[in-house]
C-alpha positions, 0 to 999 in steps of 0.5 A, spaced: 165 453 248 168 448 241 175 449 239 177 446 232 183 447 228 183 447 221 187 446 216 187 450 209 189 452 203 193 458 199 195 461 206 201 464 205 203 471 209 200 475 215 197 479 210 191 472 208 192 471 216 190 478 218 183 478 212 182 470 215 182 473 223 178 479 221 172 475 217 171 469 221 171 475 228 164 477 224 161 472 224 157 472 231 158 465 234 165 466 233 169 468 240 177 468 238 181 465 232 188 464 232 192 462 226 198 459 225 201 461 217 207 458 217 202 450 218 196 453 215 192 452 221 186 457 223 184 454 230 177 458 232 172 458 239 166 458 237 159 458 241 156 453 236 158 446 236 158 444 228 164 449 224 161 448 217 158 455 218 166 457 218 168 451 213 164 455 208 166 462 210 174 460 209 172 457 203 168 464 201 175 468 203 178 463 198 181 459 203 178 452 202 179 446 207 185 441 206 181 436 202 175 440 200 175 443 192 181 448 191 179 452 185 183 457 180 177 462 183 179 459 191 186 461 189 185 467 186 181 469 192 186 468 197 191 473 192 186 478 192 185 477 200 192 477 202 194 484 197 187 487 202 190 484 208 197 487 207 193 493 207 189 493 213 194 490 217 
């Protein structure tokens, strides 16, 4: 078992959170996710040591990586993910 915490992008309320949690806990090397929305932190315990596999979830969520590329079309995810999230949640 791995532990990484990543620092993100366009996090911004429980709702984006919520739709993080929910799409990391589907990718099957993932075990537990933890998110700290006031740090934009996503810490993840993984089975799998290399994380790259949750990096591009993240982005595909439209919640890059700090120091990754944060594009309008990231940005415009992560509104969509957090107006969903709120939903869901």
């Amino acid at each position: 078992m791995k532990t990484t915490t990543i620092e993100i992008e366009n996090l911004k309320c429980g709702g984006c959170a919520a739709t993080i949690k929910k799409g990391l806990l589907s990718l099957e090397a993932v075990n537990d996710v933890a998110i700290d929305v006031e740090k934009s932190l996503v810490s993840i315990t993984s089975e799998n040591e290399d994380d790259s596999f949750v990096k591009e979830k993240l982005s595909k969520l439209g919640y890059p990586p700090v120091g990754d590329k944060n594009t309008v079309i990231h940005k415009a995810k992560s509104f969509v993910s957090c107006a969903v999230g709120r939903i869901d949640s």
